[in-house]
N, C-alpha and C positions, 0 to 999 in steps of 0.2 A: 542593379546587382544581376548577375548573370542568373540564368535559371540552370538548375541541376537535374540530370535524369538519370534515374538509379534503375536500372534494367537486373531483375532477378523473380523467382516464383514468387508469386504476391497470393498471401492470404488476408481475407478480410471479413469480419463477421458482421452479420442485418441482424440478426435476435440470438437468443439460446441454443443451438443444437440440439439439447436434450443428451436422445442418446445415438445422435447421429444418422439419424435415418432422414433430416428434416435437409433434403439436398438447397432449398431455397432461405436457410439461416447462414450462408457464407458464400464467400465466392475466391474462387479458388481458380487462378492462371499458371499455368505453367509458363509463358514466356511473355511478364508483366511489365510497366512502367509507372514509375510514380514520379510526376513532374514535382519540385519543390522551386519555393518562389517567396521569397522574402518570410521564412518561417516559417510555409504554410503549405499541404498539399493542394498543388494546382489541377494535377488531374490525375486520375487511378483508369488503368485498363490496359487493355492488348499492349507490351510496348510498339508496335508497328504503327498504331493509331496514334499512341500518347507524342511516338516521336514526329510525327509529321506535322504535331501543331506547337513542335517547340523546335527548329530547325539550329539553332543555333547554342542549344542548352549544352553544357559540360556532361559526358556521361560518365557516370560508372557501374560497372557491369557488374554483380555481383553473385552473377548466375556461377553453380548449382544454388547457393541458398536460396534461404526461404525467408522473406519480408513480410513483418506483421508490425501490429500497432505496437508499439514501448509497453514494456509492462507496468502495470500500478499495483502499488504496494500499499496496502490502506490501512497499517499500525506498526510503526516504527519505531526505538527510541532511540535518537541522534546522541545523546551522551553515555551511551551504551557499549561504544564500538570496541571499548578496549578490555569489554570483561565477557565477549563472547567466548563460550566454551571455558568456563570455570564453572569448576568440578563440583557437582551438583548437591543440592538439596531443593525442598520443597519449596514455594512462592515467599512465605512472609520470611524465613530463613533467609533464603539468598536474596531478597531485596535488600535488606539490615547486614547483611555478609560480602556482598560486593555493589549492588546497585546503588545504594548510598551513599558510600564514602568513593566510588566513580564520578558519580555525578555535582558532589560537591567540589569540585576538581574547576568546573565550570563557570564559577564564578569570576576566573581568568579567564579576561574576553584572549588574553593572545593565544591561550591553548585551546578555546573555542571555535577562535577563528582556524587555528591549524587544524581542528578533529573537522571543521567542515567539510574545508575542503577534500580529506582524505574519504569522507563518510559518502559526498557529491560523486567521489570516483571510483567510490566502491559500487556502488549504483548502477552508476551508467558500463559500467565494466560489465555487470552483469543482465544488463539491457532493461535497465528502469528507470522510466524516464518520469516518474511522479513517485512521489510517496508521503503520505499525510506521516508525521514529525511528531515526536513528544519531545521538547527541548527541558532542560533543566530548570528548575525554579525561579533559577539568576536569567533578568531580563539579558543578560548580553551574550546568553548562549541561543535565547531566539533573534537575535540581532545575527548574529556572526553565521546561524543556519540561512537566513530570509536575504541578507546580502553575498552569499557563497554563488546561493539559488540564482538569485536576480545576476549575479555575472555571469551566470554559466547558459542564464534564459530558460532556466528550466519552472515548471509547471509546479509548483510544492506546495503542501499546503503544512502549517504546523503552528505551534501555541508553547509557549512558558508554560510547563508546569507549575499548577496550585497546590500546595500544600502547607497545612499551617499546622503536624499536628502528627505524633506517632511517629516520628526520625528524627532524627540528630538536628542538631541545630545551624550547621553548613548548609542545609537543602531545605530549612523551612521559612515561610515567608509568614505574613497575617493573610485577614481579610482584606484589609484594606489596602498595601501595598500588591495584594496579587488584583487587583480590581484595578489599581493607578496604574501597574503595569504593562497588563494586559489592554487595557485602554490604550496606551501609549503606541505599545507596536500596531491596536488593530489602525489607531491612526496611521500610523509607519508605513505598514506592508501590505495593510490586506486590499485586492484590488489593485495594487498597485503592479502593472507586468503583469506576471505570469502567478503573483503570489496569492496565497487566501491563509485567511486568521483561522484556527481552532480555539476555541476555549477548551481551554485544560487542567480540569481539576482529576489528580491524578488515580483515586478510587476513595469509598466514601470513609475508609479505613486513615487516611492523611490528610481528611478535610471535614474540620466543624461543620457543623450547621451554618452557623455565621456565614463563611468562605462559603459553603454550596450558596447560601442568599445573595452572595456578591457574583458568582459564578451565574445563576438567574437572570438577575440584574444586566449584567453584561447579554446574555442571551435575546434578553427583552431589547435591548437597545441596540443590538448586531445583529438583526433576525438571520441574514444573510451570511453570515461566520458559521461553522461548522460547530459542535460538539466533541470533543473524544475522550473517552475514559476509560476504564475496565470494571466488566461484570463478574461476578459468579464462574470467575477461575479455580477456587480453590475452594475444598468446605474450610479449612480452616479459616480460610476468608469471609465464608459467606456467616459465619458463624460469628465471628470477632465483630464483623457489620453490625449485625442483630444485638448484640452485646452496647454497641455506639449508638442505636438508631433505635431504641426498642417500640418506639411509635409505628416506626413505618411496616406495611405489613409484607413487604419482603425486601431484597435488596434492591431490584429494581425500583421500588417505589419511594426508596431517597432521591434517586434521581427524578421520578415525577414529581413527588411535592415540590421541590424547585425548579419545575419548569423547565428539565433540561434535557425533555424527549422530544422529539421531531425527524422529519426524514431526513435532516444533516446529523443528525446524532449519531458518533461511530460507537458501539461497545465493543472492548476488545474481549473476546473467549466465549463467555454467555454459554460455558457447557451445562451448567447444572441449574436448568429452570423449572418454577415452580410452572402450572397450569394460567395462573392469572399474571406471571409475567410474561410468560407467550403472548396470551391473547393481547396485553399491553403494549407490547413490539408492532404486531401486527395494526394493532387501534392507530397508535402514533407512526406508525413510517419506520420507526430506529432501526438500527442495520446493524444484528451482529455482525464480528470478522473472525473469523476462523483462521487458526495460527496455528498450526499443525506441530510444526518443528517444534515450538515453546511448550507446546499440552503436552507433548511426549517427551521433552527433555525433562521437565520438573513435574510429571506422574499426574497433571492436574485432571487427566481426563480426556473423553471422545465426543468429541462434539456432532451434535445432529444436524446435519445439513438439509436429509430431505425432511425430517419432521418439522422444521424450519421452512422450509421451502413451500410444505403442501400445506401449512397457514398461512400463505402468500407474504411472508416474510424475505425479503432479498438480504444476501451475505455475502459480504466482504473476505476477502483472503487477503491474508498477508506473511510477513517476516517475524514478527515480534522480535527484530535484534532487539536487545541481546541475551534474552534466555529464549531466543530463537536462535536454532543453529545453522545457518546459512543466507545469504544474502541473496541467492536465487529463488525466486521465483520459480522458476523450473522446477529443484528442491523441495519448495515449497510445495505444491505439487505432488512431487514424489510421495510423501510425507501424510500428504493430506489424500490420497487415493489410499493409502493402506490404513488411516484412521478412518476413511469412508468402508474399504473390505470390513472391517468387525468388527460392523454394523448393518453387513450385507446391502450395503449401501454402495452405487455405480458411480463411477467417475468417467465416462467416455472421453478419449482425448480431445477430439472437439470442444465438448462443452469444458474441459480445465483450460483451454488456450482463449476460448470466449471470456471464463472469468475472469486471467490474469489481465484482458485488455480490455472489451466493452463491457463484460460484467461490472468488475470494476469500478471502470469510468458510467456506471449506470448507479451504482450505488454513491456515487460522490455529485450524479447530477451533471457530469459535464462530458457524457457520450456525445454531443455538439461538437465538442470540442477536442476528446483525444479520444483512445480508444479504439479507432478504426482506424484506417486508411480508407477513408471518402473522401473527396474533392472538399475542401471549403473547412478542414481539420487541420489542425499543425501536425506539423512535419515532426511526429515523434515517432521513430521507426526504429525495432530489432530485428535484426538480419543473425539470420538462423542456420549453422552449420552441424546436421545429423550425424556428420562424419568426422566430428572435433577432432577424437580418440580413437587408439587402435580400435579399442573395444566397439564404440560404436561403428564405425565403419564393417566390423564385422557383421555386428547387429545389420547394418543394415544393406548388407548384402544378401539378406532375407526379407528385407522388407518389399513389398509390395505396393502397397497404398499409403496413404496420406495421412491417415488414422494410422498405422504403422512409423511411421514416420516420428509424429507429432508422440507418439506414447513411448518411443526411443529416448527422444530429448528430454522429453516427462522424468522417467524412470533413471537417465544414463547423462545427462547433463547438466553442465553450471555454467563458470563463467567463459571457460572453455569452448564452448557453442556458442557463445555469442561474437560471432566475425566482426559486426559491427554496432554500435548503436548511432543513433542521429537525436541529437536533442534540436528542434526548433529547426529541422534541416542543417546543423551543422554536424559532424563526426566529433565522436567523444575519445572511439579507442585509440590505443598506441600512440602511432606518432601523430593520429590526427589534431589529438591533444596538445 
């Protein structure tokens, strides 16, 4: 296979930023190359260096942008796509009001198979090159996600939702067919390529006890399989929990009596925590994710990122399609710096572009592997145009620095800025598709 040299400003982050002053957490070229070689970045640095030890490489030049690692998106819901932006109410409302009867839709692998593909190129459209997955109950909508994936090469992780309990009867399963299921595809896909299993029981509001024991279960026998579900979004939720659960002494701790905390454990939201489920986060490893767009579409709340952070807890960011409203990252972002303002809480651009890429890929455990632009990572790469839009362009005819730059795209971009993306070294946008 030929090798590929993509010449353009390459950013790349070594740890956190913080709040930017840390000049040795990135590294930053104005005139970069990134060799890609069956998949995978072959080498990062000067392009005048990268090109002299690839003489023969295909270039493409992409300069002014700006190349960084693919964005990771760490709580998605795949059968979600077609009820983004209906017109609001509260969590248990609009689940029962649209997310429902959406997602029993899915039990047609062929219209499964069509929303993946459209869901794979919404994604990569918007320069995301992973994203952990909540598929629908029905095994053949995690089928139709995990083979979309595996043709496109891309990196996903995701799981058949469990639920036995509190919906309609198109979207619920038992214990024991979500346990055969889910068994089935971890045989299928997980490890397999580029793919990895989640267990997915989808909050403890849609799942017996039973189901959470079979959910365990699975946990026990996949150690290596991720977790994802949702925490302490909503009080009505947290409240209805307590109602189901009245043993456990908070909501988190349905999920610890079944075993189902650990450092692959994603919760999605985790705004409204008691004292002893902090320190419980912290004890176990689990990793809120932080959903901006969603908490503020459906009123659920503002989540604390540094009170989270300064008990050495790490947090995920994400989309929560689809009572998340935007598929960017960027967005995302946006969204999540002005739920960080009030709270008097900082978002430096630096450190939002570290967590869309190795933050991220730190909390899913595979900064090895994506996340960055290092030598020895696959070739998952978003090329970054400041200047999409009139508007920005104006913008950034004031801009000065890099950190300017980077808070432009933050606050002033979507799919629009992103010039190119690269799944596995190959191009996803326009015609490259």
């Amino acid at each position: 296979m030929t090798d590929t040299l993509l010449r353009g400003r390459i950013l790349t982050f070594h740890r956190d930023p913080g709040d930017g002053t840390d000049p040795g957490a990135q590294t930053y070229l104005e005139d970069g190359g990134l060799l890609l070689r069956d998949g995978m970045i072959a080498a990062c640095g000067p392009f005048d260096e990268v090109a002299r030890t690839a003489p023969g490489a295909a270039i493409t030049d992409h300069r002014p942008h700006l190349m960084m690692a693919g964005f990771i998106d760490t709580h998605i819901h795949f059968p979600q796509v077609q009820i983004v932006a209906s017109w609001g109410s509260q969590l248990l409302d609009w689940l029962n009001g649209y997310t429902f009867p959406a997602e029993g839709g899915y039990a047609d692998a062929q219209h499964a198979r069509a929303m993946a593909g459209r869901f794979c190129s919404l994604l990569t459209d918007h320069g995301t090159t992973t994203a952990v997955a909540f598929c629908s109950v029905h095994k053949a909508s995690a089928e139709a996600f995990f083979a979309e994936a595996a043709a496109r090469n891309m990196r996903m992780i995701g799981g058949k939702t469990m639920m036995d309990r509190n919906a309609p009867e198109t979207v619920l399963d038992t214990p024991q067919s979500a346990y055969d299921d889910s068994k089935a595809l971890i045989a299928a896909w997980h490890g397999k390529g580029r793919a990895s299993y989640a267990i997915t029981p989808r909050f403890a509001i849609t799942s017996t006890p039973e189901q959470l024991e079979m959910a365990g279960a699975l946990v026990a026998e996949h150690p290596d399989c991720y977790v994802q579900t949702h925490l302490s979004e909503n009080h009505a939720e947290i409240a209805y929990t307590a109602e189901l659960y009245p043993q456990a002494r908070d909501y988190l701790d349905v999920y610890e009596r079944f075993g189902l905390l650990g450092p692959r454990t994603l919760l999605g939201h985790a705004i409204h925590l008691r004292e002893r489920e902090i320190a419980a986060l912290s004890d176990t490893g689990a990793h809120p994710v932080f959903c901006p767009t969603s908490n503020l579409f459906l009123g659920s709340g503002l989540f604390d990122d540094a009170g989270l952070r300064a008990r050495g807890i790490s947090n995920g960011i994400a989309t929560d399609i689809g009572a998340g409203t935007s598929y960017s990252m960027l967005q995302t972002l946006n969204e999540g710096y002005k739920v960080l303002q009030l709270q008097d809480q900082k978002l430096h651009p630096l450190r939002a572009f570290h967590w869309i890429t190795r933050g991220n890929a730190e909390v899913l455990g595979l900064a090895d592997r994506i996340g960055t632009l290092d030598a020895g990572t696959e070739a998952d790469i978003a090329v970054l145009d400041a200047r999409a839009t009139p508007a920005m362009a104006l913008r950034m005819d004031r801009a000065e620095t890099l950190a300017e730059e980077l808070f432009a795209l933050q606050i002033m971009g979507d799919d629009r800025a992103i010039a190119q993306t690269y799944v596995a070294g190959t191009p996803q946008k326009g015609h490259a598709r």
